[in-house]
N, C-alpha and C positions, 0 to 999 in steps of 0.2 A: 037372593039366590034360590035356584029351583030344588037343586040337588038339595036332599036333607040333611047330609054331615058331610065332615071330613073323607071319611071311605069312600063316599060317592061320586067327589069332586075328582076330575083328572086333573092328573100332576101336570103344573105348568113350569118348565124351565125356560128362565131368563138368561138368553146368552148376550153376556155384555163384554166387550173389545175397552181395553182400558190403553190408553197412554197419557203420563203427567198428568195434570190438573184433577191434585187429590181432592182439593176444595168444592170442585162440579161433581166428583165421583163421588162424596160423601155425602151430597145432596140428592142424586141419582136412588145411592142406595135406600136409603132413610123412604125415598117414595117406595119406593117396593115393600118397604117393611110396614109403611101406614095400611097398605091393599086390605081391605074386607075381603076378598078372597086368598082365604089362608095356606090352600093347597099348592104352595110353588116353592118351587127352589132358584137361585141366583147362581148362575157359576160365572166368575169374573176371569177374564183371560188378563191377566197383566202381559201389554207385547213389548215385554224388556226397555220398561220405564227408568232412563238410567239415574233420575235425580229423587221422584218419588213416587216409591211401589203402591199397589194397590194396598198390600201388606200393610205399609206404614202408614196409610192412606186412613185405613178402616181399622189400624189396632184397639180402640176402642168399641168395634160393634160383636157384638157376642151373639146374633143370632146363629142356630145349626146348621139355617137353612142357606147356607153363604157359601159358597165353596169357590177359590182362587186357586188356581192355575196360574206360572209365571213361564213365558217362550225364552228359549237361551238365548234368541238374537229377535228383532224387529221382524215381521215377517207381514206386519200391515192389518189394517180392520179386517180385510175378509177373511182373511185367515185365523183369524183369534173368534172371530163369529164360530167357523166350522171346528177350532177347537175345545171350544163351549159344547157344538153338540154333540160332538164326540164324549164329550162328560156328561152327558145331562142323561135323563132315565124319563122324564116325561113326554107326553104323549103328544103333547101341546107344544109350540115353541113360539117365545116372543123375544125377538132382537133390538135390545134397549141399547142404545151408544152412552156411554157411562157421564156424558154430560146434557141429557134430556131429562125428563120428570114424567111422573103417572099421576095421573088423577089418582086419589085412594080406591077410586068403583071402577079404573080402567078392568084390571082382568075380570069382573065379578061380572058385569056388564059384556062384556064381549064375548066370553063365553058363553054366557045365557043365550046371548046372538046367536050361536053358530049352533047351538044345537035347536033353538027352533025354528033354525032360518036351514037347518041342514047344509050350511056351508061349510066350508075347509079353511076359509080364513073369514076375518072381518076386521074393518078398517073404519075409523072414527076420524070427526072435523080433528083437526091441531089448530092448538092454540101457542103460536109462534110469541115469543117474548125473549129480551135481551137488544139487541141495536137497532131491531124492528117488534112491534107489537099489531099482531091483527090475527083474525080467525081464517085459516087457511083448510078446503075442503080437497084432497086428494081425490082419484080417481079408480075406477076398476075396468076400465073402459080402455083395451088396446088405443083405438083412436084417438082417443085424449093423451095418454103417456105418447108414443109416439110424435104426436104436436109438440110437444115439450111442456104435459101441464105433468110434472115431476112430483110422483106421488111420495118422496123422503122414506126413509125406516118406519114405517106407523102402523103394523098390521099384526095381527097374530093371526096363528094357523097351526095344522096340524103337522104332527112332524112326518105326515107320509107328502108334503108337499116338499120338505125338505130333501126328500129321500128320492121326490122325481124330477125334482132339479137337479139334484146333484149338488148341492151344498151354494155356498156363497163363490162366486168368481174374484177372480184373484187379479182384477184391473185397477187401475189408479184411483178412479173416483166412482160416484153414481153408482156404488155397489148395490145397495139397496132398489134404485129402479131399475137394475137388470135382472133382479131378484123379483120384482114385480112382473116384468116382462115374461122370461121363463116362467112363473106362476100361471100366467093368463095361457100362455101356449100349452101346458099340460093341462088346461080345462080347470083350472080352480073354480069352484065356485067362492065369490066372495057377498059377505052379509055388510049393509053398514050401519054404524050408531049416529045418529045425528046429533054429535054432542063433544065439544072440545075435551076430550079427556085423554090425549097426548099431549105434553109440552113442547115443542121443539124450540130449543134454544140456536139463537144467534150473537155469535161472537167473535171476535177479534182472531181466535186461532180455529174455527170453524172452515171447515171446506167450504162450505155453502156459501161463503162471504166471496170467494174468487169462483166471480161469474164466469168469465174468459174459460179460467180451466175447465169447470163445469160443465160447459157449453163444449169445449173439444171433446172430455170424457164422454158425453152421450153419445156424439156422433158416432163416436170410435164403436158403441152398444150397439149404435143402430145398426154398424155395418156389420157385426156379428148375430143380428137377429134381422137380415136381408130378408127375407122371404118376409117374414110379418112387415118390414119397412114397408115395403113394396106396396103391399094393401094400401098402406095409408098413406101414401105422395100425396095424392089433393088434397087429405085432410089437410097436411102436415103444412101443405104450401098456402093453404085457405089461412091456416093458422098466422105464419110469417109472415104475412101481407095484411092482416090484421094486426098484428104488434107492428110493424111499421106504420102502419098508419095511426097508430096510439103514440108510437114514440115522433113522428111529425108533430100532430096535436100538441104534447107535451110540450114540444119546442117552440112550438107556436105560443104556448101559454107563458113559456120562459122567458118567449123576444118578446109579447107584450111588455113587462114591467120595463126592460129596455130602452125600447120604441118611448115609452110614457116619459123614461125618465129622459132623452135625448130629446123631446119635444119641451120639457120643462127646463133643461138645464139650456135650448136654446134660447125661452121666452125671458127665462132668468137676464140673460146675457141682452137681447133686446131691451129691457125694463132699464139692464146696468147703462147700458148706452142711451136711454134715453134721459137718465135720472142723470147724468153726465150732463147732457145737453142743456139740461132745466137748470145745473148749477151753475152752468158758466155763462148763461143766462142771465142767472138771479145777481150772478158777480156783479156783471154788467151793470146791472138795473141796480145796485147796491150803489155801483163806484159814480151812478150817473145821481143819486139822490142825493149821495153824498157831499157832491157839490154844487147842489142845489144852493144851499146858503152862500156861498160865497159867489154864487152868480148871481144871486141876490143882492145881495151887498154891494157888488159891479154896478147890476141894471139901476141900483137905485142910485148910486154916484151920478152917473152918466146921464138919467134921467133930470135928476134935480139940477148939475151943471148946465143939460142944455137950455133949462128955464128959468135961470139966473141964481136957484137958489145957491149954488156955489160956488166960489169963485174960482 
């Protein structure tokens, strides 16, 4: 860390949107509290978890630096984000989903970023784990998010980018990349760390897991950020015609083992028929050896009778 102490370090508040699954949210926390960067506060929006609170969640964490908030009714992630910042006092803001993880040097690291990078926000590889596992690198590049390379909740920035967006929107999905989007429109600059220190989890009750919706929610983005769409049709269409022809390929790779096994399970069936033929064959050739001796024993009568040995 550059900054000398505490006093010097700006206060970073973590706005985290909580519902059910205390057991991810108690993991969540716990990253945040490992951080080498000391100077932050948590504020948890519980959005009226009716089975288990964040409260009951974390009654065992005793940090100061934790502050929960509980909504009288559901009112959804984006809304418990903008009610985090309405509580929070730091200067900084990072929007953690209460079932992701931090490297321990994400804030320490990133901030370092953004003040020698002079940017407003900065944004690190993820490292995606849970029903899939691989290192996933996000984008700051209109042209890319527009394509659909979906940069997830993974950035921090200052809270005057929050203040010229106008907070988190209040749509069904993709909250966070129309949060990127607005960012890139009011001129953010962004810094990156080339270095997995986001977790993003995938799971079972996970948005990200229903693609179909996914895929509708952005559209629905795209058509309220029409002007920036617009720019980037070709990209967007260079892009889709690119994944079709990845998802072709794929299927191609899928009808190979197919194709192999319908060539084998026919050879099998030739082999059966001919291993058939060879037995009833061998029958043959058995039932005809078999009475070899007693054609024997004929030819030999018949011979010795007709040369008087017999009478």
């Amino acid at each position: 860390m550059n900054r000398e102490n505490k006093q010097t370090q700006p206060l970073v508040s973590i706005l985290m949107p909580y519902y059910e699954l205390g057991d991810l949210l108690q993991e969540a926390v716990s990253s945040v509290i490992a951080q080498t960067y000391p100077n932050w506060e948590l504020v948890i929006v519980d959005d009226c978890s009716p089975n288990c609170s964040a409260a009951d969640a974390l009654s065992n964490f005793r940090d100061q630096r934790i502050k929960i908030i509980r909504h009288e009714k559901n009112l959804g992630n984006a809304s418990g984000r903008n009610t985090a910042a309405k509580n929070s006092t730091g200067a900084i803001y990072l929007s953690l989903d209460s079932d992701d993880l931090l490297e321990p040097t994400y804030i320490e690291k990133t901030v370092d970023a953004m003040f020698e990078a002079e940017a407003s926000a900065v944004y690190t590889d993820i490292q995606i784990f849970g029903f899939h596992n691989y290192v996933y690198t996000p984008s700051a590049d209109l042209g890319d998010i527009i394509a659909g390379h979906y940069p997830h909740n993974t950035f921090i920035y200052k809270k005057e980018v929050f203040d010229l967006v106008g907070g988190y929107k209040n749509i069904e999905a993709v909250v966070d990349t129309e949060f990127w989007i607005s960012a890139l429109e009011v001129g953010t600059k962004f810094a990156y760390v080339p270095e997995p220190l986001w977790r993003y989890r995938k799971h079972s009750s996970s948005w990200s897991q229903n693609y179909s919706s996914i895929g509708n929610a952005f559209y629905k983005v795209l058509i309220q950020h029409i002007d920036t769409a617009k720019k980037h049709v070709p990209r967007m269409l260079e892009d889709m015609i690119q994944r079709a022809e990845n998802d072709i390929q794929q299927l191609e790779k899928r009808d190979k083992p197919r194709e192999d096994y319908q060539r084998m399970h026919k050879e099998f069936h030739d082999l059966l028929h001919e291993y058939e033929h060879l037995e009833k064959q061998a029958q043959k050739t058995e039932e005809i050896l078999g009475s070899l001796p007693k054609l024997v024993k004929q030819l030999t009568y018949v011979t010795m009778k007709k040369v008087g040995l017999k009478s």
